[in-house]
N, C-alpha and C positions, 0 to 999 in steps of 0.2 A: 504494500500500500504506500509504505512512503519513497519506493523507485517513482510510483506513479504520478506520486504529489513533485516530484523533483523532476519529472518527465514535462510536465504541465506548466512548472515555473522556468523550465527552460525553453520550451519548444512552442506555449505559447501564449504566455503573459504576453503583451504588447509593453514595450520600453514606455510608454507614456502613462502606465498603470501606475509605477512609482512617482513622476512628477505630478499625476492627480491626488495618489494618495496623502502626498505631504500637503495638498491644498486643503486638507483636516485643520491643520492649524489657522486657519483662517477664522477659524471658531471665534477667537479669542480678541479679533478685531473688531472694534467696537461698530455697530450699526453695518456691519457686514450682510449682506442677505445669504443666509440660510439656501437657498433655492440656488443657488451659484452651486455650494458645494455638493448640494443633492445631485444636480445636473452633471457636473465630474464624474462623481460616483458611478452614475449608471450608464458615465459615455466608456471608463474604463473596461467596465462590464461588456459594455457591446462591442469594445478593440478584440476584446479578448474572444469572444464567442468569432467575431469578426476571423480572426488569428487562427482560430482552431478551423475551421470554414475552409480561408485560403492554402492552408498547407495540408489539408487533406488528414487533419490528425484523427478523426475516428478509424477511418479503412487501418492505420496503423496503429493504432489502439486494439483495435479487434485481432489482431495480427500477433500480439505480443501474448506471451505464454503465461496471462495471467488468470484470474475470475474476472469474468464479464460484470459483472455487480459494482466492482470495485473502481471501474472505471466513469460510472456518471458519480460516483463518489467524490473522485478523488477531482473529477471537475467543479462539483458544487464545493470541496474545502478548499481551494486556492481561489475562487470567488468572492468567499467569506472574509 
């Protein structure tokens, strides 16, 4: 399970997931709007589904010698 979480943070996290994620701290900026950082959030979300998409990672998911179960797993914990 955690080949597969390591498979998923390498192959298809989108590089812009960590510059949105740090746009968290924006919290803390006064009269910041809320809806900026929500919007981040669920655009990194969509890089990444985006990511898994363009390089074909389910067909090579399904490919790999593990439990099938484990792999919409191990997509929904590197989302989270």
């Amino acid at each position: 399970m955690l080949n597969l979480i390591k498979k998923e943070i390498a192959l298809c996290l989108h590089p812009t997931a960590f510059i949105f994620l740090s746009f968290a701290a924006l919290v803390f900026v006064p009269n910041y709007p809320y809806e900026v950082i929500f919007f981040f959030s669920c655009l990194s979300v969509f890089f990444c589904c985006m990511m898994t998409r363009e390089n074909g990672d389910i067909s090579f998911s399904c490919a790999l010698p593990v439990k099938k179960e484990h792999i919409p797993l191990a997509k929904i914990l590197v989302t989270i």
